[in-house]
N, C-alpha and C positions, 0 to 999 in steps of 0.2 A: 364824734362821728359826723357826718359831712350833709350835709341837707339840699335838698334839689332847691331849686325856686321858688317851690309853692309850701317849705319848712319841713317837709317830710325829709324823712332819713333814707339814706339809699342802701340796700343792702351790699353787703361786703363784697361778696361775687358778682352784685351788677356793677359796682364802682369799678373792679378788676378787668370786668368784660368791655366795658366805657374807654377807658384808659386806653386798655390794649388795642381795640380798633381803634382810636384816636391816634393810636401808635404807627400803628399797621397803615391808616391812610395817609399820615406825611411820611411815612420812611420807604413805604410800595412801590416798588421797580415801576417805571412807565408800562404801559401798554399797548405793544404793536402789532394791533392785529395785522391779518394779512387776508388771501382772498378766501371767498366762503367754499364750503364744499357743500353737497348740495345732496343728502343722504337719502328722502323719500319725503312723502307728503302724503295729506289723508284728508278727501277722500280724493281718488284719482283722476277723479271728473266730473263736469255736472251739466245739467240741461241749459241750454239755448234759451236766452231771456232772464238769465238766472243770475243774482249773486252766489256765492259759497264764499265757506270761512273755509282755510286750509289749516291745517296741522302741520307744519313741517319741524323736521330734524334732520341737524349738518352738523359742519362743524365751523367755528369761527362766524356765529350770525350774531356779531359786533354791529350795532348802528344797521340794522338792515333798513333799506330805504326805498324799493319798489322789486317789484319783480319785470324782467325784461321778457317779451314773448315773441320769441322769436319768427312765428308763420303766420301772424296773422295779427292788422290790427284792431280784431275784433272782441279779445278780451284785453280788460284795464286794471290795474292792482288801483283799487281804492285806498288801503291802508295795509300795513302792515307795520307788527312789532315782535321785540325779544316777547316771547313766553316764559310759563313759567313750568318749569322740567316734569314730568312722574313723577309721585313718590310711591313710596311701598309703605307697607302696613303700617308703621312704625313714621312714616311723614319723613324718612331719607330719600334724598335724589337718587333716581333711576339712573340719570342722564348726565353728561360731564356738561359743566358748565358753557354757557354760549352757544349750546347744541337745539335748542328749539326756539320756535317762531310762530306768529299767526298772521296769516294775509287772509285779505280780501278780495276777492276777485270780481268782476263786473261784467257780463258775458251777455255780448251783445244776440239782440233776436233771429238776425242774419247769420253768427257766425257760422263759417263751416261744418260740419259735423268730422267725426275722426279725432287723430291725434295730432296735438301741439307740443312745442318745445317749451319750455320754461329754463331760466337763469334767476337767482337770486343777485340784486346788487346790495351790498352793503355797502359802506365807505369806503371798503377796500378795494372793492373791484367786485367782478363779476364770479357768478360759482360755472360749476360743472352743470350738464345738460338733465333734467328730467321731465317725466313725458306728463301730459294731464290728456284727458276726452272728452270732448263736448259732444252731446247727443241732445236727440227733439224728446224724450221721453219723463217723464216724472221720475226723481230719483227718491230712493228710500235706503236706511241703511239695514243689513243682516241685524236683527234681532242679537242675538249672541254679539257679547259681550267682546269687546279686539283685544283684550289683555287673558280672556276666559283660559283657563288650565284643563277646563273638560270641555267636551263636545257634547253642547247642548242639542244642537238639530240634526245630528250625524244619522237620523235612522227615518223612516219613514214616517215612522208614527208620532216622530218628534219633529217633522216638519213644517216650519212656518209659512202661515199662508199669506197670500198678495193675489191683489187684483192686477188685471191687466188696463193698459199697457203701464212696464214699470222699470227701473232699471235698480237692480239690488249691488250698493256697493259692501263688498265681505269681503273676509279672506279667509284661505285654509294654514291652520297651524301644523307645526310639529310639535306634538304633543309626549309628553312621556311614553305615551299606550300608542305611539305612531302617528301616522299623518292621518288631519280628523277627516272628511267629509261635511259638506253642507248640503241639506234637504229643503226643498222648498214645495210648497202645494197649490196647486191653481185649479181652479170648478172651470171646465170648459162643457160647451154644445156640441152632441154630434154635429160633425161637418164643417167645424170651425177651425180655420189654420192658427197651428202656433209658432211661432220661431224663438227658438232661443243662440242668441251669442253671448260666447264668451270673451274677454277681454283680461289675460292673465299675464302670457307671454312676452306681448305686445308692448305693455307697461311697465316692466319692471327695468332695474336700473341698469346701467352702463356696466357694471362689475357682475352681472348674472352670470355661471360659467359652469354650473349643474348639472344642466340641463333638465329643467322643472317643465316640464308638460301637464298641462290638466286635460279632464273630461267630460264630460255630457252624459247623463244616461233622462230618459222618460220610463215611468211605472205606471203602467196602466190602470183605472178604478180597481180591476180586481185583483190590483199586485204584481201582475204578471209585467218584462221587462218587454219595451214597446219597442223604442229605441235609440241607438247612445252613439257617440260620434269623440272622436278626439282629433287632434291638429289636422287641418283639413290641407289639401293643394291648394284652395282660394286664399285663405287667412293662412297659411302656411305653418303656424306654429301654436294657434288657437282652435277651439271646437266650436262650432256651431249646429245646428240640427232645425230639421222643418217639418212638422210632419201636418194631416187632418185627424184631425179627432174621429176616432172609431165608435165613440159611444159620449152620450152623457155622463159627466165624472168629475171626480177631483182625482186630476194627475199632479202623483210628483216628479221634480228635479230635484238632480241628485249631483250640483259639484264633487267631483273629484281630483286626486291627484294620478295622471295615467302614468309619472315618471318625477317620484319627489324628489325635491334637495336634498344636497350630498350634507347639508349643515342644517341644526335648528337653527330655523327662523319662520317667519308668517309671509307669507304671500297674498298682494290684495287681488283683488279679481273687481271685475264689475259685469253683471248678468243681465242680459238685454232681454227684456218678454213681451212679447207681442204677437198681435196678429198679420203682423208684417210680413209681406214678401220678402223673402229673402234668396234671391237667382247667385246659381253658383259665375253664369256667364251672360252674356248679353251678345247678341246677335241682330246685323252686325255689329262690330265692334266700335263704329264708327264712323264720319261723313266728314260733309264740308261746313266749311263756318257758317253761323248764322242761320243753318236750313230746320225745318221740320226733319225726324227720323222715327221712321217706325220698328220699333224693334221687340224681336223672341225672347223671351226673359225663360233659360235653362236652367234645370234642376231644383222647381217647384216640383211641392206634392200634389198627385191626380186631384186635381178638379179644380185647382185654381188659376185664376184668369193668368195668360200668360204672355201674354203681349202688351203694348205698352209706347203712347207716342209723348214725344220729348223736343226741345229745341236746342242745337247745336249752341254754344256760347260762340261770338265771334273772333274769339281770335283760338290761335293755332297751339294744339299740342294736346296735353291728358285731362280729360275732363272730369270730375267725380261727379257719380250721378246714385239716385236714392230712387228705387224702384218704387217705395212709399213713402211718404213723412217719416214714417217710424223705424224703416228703415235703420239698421245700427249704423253701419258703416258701407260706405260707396261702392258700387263698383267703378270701372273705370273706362272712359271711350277714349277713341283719338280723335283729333280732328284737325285738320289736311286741308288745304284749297286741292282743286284737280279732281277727276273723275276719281269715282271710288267704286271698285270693279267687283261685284258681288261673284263668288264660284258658280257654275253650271255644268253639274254633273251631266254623263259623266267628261271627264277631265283629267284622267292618271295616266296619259301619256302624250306624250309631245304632239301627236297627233288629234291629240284632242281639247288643247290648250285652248283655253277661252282666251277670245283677244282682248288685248289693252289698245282703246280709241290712240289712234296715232299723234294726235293735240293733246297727248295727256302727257308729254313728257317734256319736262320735269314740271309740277310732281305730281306723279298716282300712287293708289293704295291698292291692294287687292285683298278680299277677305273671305275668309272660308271658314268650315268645318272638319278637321278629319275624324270621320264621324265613325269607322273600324277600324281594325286592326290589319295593317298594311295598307292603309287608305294615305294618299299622294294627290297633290293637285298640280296641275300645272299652267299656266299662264303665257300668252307669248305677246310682246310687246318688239319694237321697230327701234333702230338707234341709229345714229349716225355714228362714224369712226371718232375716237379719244372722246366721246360725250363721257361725261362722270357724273357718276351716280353715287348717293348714299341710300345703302339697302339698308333697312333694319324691321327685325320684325317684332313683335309686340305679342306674346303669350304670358311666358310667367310672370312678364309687367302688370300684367290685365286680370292675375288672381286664376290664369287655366293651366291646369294640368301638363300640359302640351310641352315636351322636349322639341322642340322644332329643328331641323336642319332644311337648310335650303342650299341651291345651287343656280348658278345662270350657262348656260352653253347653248352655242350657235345650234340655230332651228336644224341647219344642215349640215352639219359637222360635227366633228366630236371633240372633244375635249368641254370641260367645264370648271369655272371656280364656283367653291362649295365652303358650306359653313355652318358647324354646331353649336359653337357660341360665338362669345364676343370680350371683349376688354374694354379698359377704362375710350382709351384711343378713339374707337370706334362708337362707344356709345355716348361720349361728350363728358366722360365722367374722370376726375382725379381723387388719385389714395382712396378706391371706394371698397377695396378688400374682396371679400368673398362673399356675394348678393346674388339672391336667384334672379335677378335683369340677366346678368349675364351668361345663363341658360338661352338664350334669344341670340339668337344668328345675325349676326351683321357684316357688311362687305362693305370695303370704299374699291367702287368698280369701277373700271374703261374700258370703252367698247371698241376692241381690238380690229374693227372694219365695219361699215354700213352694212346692213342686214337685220334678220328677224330673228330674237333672242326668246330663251326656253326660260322663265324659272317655275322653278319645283319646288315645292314645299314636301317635305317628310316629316313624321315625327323619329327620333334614331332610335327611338327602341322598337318601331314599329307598331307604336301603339296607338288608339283613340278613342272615341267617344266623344256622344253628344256634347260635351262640354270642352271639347277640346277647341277649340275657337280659337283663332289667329287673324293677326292684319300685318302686311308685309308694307311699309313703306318708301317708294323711292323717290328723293330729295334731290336736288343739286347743290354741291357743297358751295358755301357762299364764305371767304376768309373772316375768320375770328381769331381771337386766341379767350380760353376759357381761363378762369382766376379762382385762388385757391389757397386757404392757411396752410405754408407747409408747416411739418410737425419735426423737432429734433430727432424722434425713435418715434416707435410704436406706441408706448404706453403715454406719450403727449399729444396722443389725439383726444385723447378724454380729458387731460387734467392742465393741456391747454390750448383748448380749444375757441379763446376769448384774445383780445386786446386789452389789457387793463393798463391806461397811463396814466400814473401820477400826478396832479396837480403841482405845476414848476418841477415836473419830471419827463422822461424819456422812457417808449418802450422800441422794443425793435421784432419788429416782423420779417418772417420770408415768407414771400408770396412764391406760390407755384403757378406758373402758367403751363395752358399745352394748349393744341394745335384743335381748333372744331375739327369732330369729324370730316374725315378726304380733304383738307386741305392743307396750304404750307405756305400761312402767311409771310409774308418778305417784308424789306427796310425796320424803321427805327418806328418803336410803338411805344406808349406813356400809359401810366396807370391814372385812372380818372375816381375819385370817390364821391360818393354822393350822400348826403344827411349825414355830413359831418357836425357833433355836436358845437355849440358856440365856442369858440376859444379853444379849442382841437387843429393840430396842422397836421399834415402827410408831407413827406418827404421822398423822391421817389425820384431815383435817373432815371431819362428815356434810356429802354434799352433794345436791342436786336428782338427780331421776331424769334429766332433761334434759341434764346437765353430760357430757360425753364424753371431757375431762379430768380427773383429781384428783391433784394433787401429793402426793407420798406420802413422809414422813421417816424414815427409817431409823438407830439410832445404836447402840452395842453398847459396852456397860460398856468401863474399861479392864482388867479383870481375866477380859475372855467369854475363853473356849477358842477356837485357829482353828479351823475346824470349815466346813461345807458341810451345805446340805440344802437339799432341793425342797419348798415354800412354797405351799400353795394357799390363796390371794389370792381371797378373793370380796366379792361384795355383796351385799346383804341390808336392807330396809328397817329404817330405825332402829328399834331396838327388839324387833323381831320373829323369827323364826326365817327359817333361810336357807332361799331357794327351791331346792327340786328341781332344777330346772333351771338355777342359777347355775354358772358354770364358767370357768376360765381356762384360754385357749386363746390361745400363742405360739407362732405362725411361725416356725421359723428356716427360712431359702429354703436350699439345697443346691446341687441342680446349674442353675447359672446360666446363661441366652443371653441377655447385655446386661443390661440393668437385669429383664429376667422370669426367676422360677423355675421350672423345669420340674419342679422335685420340692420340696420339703420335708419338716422335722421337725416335726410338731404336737408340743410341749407342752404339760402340762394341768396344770404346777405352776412356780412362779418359782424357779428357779437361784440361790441368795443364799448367801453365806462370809461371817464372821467372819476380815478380817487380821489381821495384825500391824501397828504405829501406825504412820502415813504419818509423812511427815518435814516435812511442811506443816499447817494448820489454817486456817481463813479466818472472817473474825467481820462481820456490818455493821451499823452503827446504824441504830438507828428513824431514818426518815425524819422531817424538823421537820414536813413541812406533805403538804397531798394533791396528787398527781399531777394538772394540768391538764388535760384534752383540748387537742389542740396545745402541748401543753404540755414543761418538759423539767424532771428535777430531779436533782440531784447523789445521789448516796451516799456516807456514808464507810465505806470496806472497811479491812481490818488483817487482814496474813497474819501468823503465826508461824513460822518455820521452825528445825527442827532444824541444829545448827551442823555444816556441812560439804555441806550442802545447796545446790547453786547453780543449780539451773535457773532457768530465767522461768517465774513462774506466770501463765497465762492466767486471765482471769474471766470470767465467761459468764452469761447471761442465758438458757438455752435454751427452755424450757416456761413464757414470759410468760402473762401476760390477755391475752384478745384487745384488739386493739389496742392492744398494749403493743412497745418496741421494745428492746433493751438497747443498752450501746453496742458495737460490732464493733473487734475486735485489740486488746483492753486487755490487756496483759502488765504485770505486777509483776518487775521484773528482780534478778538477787542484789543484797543491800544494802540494800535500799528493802522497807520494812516497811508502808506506808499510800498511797493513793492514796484518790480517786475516780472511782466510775462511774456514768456518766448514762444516765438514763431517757428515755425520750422515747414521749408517747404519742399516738395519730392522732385528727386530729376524732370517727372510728366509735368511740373505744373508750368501752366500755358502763361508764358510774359505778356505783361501789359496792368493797367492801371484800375486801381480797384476804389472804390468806397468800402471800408470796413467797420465796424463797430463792434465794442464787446459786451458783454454783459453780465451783471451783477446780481447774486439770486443770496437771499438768506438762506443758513443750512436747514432753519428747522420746515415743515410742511409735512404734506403726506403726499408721497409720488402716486399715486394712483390717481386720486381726483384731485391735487393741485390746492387743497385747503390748507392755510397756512403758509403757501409761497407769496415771497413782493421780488416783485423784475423789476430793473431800471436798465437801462444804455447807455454807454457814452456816446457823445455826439460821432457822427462819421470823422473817420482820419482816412488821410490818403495812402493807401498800398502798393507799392510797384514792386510787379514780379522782374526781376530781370535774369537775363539769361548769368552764367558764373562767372567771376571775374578772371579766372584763368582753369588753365588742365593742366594737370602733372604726366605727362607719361614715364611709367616707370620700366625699367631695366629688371628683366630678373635678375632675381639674385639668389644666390647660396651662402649658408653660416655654418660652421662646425660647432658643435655642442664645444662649451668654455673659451669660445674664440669672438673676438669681435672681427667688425665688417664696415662698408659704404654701402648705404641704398639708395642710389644718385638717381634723378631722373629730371624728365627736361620739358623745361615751362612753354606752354603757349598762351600766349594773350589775348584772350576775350573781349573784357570790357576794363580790364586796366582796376587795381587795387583803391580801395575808397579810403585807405589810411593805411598807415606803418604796420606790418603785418606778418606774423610770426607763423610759422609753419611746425605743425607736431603729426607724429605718427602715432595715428589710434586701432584699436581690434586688434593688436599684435599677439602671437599665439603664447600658449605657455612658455615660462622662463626665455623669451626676452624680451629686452630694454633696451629703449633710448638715451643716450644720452642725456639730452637736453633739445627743447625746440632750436629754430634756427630763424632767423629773419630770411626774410623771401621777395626777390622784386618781381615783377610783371616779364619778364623775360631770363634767358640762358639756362640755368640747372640749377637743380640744388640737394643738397645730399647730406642725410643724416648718418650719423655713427649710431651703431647699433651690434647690442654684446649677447651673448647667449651661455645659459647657465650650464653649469655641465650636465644638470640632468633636463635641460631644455626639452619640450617634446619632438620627438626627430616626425619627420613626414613632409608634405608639399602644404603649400596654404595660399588661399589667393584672399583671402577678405580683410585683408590690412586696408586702412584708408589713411590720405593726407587729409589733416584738418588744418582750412586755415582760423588764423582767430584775430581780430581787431577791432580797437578801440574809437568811438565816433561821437566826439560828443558825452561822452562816459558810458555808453552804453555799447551793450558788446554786440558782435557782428560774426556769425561763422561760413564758412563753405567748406564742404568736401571735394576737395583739386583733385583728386585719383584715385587709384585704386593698382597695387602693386602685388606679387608675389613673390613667397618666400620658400626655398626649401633648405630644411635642416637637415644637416647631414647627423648620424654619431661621431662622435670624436674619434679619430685616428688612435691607432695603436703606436704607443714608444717604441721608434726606431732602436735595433739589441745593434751594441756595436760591431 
């Protein structure tokens, strides 16, 4: 028997189990991760000043090495590593392997309050987006148990208590016996305000599509229900509630579910309590930079103080502001240079328009209340002819109620432009989906002749109230162009929403440009980046102000640091300094209903890592000759792969010219090192010269969140569309069923033949045949023989096409020269002698 080191004897089975993993680690397939996916994290937020350990669960968290935060750099990952999974009774994994992690976070005293973006980097690259929240409050966790199978605090009398102020992070299950409820109990003073927010909706992930709603309820000392609140117009899709305490008492709160998941699972929450003000709206909504502002704080409960003085930030745009410290979450002002023009009832007709100072243009603000139901305000300000304006107004931006429609029409005349909402275009936004902003009225207007102009503010259902609060701003458009990750489809705004370039690799981007609102920039503009990591390049043609696409190359030494950082990607005409007004702004959509977002994350900088070296590489040649219209041409691709590597590499064509088509399901299988991929471009597409790249993706991943995919590019090759090398016009013609025939037709020359070049006829109808192809020159006719079967189909046909085909270099080259028809007669009857 076999003795360890120390003389002892090894038993039988551990010798075997010894062996076999000795075995198992020199003979183990390599491993290549890929990027992380980025599944939830616990707890979902924490207090200002504060460290937290997080929980997280994904998939593929191989080497993870910091976390990236996208809005702020006021939190810092201090540490993070692989964990180590659940188990259950019995000490088996919960959890598939590489699926959890523990970070540390660092959260600075200043930072923001609200919600942040978080990315996981591992060596792979960067994950998918989830949300965390920093608040001013002491946190604590729900008593009960996060894995509990019953609902310990579900009832009143099993409610756990907390002092104030406090922030309780929980969640509600679905539990065998239904979805639980959590109870909470707090001893307040007559006369003492409470507020509770909840934060459920808000936080959950990218793939939510439920539609999971919670609630609010208060139980008064003697039982009785006081009262309960669910997704509100301010927080949109969360509950919060305010009320004053009617009596000395312990009240409880009562989480609930107002509208569970369609699936088991646990949903976290986090429960704000305090004696915090919490205003559904703030009046005004807003001023000028730098100034003192005094402002109404709307929809407190009677007898709390409800005004409120503040100091504008100096620079220009949405300000979040905290009515308290403890305060959960902001509301929101604007802030504008220019007179800012408070309403003066009354005002609901033209005639009673309060005026805009005449030096207020461009830019003023006007702000109001519609404070009933069929309440209209109106305004009148002075323009001069072609002055342009950008209107927009600011309600469901700002957390109010308020459907707004507005209009502008001459003081003394009629006719007017009008408007109920608004699009990406108008409010500076790209791929932003379906977002209550766009509930908000906006115009790009000119003033059709000097004179004194009407706007009206309406709500379009005719509705209001006290909180219905609106700020209407008029701008002058000053030229930008806005920047933007575009996405292949729909479902790769989530799962790729980052930059990840390999280390002595290549990634490739399309960047989306558009136009700032009312304007139309003109000449040749260049993409400019900034806090590019060390040993990271960008690659970028200047291109037209016009262009809405730019392919954008990414590569990163082989010796760059892994590393992550946020990336502000702009535009700028060539040459010159960058406009004020340029910016990048990416969507990631959040809580989903079908293909719409009912929330999202704005970003205003690109998400891009430095990996570790992919275990693939892809290269393609210059093309011999230019891309046809109707046309189709070969590529030669060559992948490299690291040994031990065996996926199928997919190739891909994603972000062509227009009228460009790539070829669909090209996979490079283990073994095979070269192929080609055909191009193929449509009569529309537009001649002229392109930068192109293609791209190389492993089969395996998860399409949703992008976990498990590695991207690489090949370097740009050059593209040229050009117009067809020649046209066939064809002769009709007629065949008798068992008869042959000539389908002669006559060349005109284009651009002249790129090599020796054979002409065939394709789409031909049932039962016939061509002969054989024919060689074809750049000018006269040319004519195939062509036979029909006897039971040919008889009728007219026009979708026949000439295809030409040739040889370049070895690689093949086609165009479609014409397009002919055919009519098949039936065969004649035997003449009787």
């Amino acid at each position: 028997m076999p003795r360890s080191s120390h003389g002892h004897r090894l038993a039988l089975p551990a010798l075997i189990a010894t062996v076999s993993s000795l075995a198992t680690s020199l003979h183990a397939a390599p491993v290549f991760p890929g990027t992380p996916g980025f599944a939830s994290l616990w707890p979902r937020g924490a207090q200002a000043g504060t460290s937290v350990t997080l929980e997280i669960t994904g998939q593929q968290l191989i080497n993870p090495r910091s976390i990236l935060v996208v809005s702020t750099d006021k939190i810092r990952c201090t540490a993070i590593s692989p964990s180590a999974p659940p188990t259950d009774s019995r000490g088996r994994s919960r959890a598939e392997p590489n699926s959890t992690a523990s970070a540390t976070l660092e959260i600075a005293p200043d930072c923001p309050n609200g919600i942040h973006g978080l990315r996981i980097l591992t060596a792979a690259g960067l994950s998918d987006l989830r949300l965390f929240s920093v608040g001013r409050l002491p946190e604590s966790p729900e008593a009960e148990p996060r894995d509990a199978q019953a609902d310990s605090n579900g009832s009143p009398d099993r409610a756990e208590p907390f002092t104030l102020p406090t922030t309780l992070n929980g969640q509600l299950a679905l539990l065998s016996s239904g979805m639980e409820s959590d109870c909470f109990r707090v001893t307040l003073t007559k006369g003492t305000t409470f507020t509770a927010e909840l934060e459920a909706a808000r936080l959950n992930p990218q793939d939510r599509d439920d539609g999971f709603e919670a609630s609010l309820a208060i139980t008064s000392p003697d039982g009785k229900p006081l009262v309960s609140s669910g997704p509100t117009p301010f927080l949109l899709t969360d509950p919060f509630l305010s009320f004053t305490a009617p009596a000395d008492g312990a009240y409880t709160i009562t989480v609930a579910a107002a509208l569970p998941p369609d699936s088991s699972r646990r949903v976290p929450y986090r429960l704000h309590l305090s004696n915090a003000r919490r205003p559904t709206a703030i009046y005004p909504p807003g001023g000028n930079p730098g100034t003192p502002l005094e402002v109404s704080l709307i929809g407190l409960p009677d007898g709390t103080p409800a005004s409120a003085s503040l100091t504008l930030p100096a620079e220009s745009g949405t300000f979040p502001w905290l009515a308290d410290p403890h305060t959960p979450s902001p509301n929101f002002l604007r802030v504008l240079p220019g007179p800012s023009v408070l309403e003066s009832e009354p005002n609901n007709s033209p005639d009673a328009a309060n005026p805009v100072p005449d030096t207020s243009l461009p830019p003023f603000a006007v702000n109001g209340i519609l404070q009933s139901k069929g309440d209209s305000d109106s305004f009148r300000f002075s323009a001069k002819k072609n002055l342009r304006l950008n209107v927009r107004a600011f309600s469901q931006a700002l957390g109010s109620p308020a459907d707004l429609r507005l209009s502008i029409a001459p003081a003394n005349s009629k006719g007017s432009e009008r408007s109920d909402d608004s699009t990406d275009d108008l409010l500076g936004l790209i791929d932003s989906g379906t977002i209550r902003e766009k509930l908000d009225p906006a115009l790009a207007w000119k003033a059709p002749a000097d004179g004194d102009y009407i706007l009206t503010i309406s709500d379009s259902r005719s509705m209001g109230g006290p909180d219905f609060v609106y700020r209407v701003e008029c701008t002058a458009p000053a030229d930008a162009l806005l920047t933007s990750l575009a996405f292949p489809d729909n479902q790769s705004r989530t799962s790729r929403s980052t930059v990840s370039v390999a280390r002595g690799n290549r990634f490739l981007a399309m960047i989306t440009t558009s136009p700032a609102p009312g304007t139309d920039p003109q000449g040749e503009w260049e993409l400019r980046a900034e806090n590019l990591p060390p040993g990271v390049h960008m690659l970028a043609d200047p291109f037209p102000a016009s262009s809405r696409r730019v392919p954008v190359m990414f590569s990163a030494d082989a010796d760059a640091t892994v590393s992550a950082a946020s990336i502000r990607l702009l535009a700028a005409p060539r040459g010159l300094p960058t406009p004020p007004d340029a910016a990048f702004r990416q969507s990631i959509p959040l809580v989903l209903q079908g293909n719409d977002a009912l929330t999202q994350f704005l970003q205003s900088a690109l998400s891009l890592a430095v990996a570790d070296p992919l275990p693939f590489s892809i290269e393609v040649s210059t093309p011999p000759a230019a891309l046809a219209r109707d046309g189709e041409l070969d590529l030669d691709v060559s992948v490299t792969r690291l040994d031990g590597f065996n996926q199928p590499i997919d190739i891909l064509l994603e972000q062509p010219p227009r009228g460009v088509i790539g070829q669909q399901g090209l996979s490079i299988n283990p073994g095979v090192s070269r192929t080609t991929f055909r191009l193929s471009a449509r009569s529309d597409a537009a001649p002229g010269h392109h930068r192109v790249a293609l791209t190389a993706r492993n089969r395996e991943g998860d399409n949703r969140s992008g976990a498990g995919r590695m991207w690489a590019a090949s370097t740009f090759f050059p593209l040229e569309i050009s117009d067809p090398w020649l046209r066939i016009k064809f002769a009709r013609t007629r065949i008798e069923q068992g008869r042959s025939t000539t389908l002669s037709g006559t060349i005109e020359k284009l651009r002249g033949l790129p090599a020796p070049t054979s002409a065939s006829l394709i789409r031909l109808p049932r039962g016939i045949s061509l002969t054989s192809p024919v060689s074809i020159s750049d000018s006269g006719t040319v004519s195939f023989s062509i036979s029909a079967a006897p039971d040919a189909l008889v009728g007219s046909f026009s979708g026949l096409a000439c295809e030409l085909s040739s040889q370049l270099d070895g690689r093949s080259l086609k165009q479609i020269a014409g397009y002919g028809s055919l009519r098949i007669d039936p065969a004649r009857a035997a003449s009787t002698p």
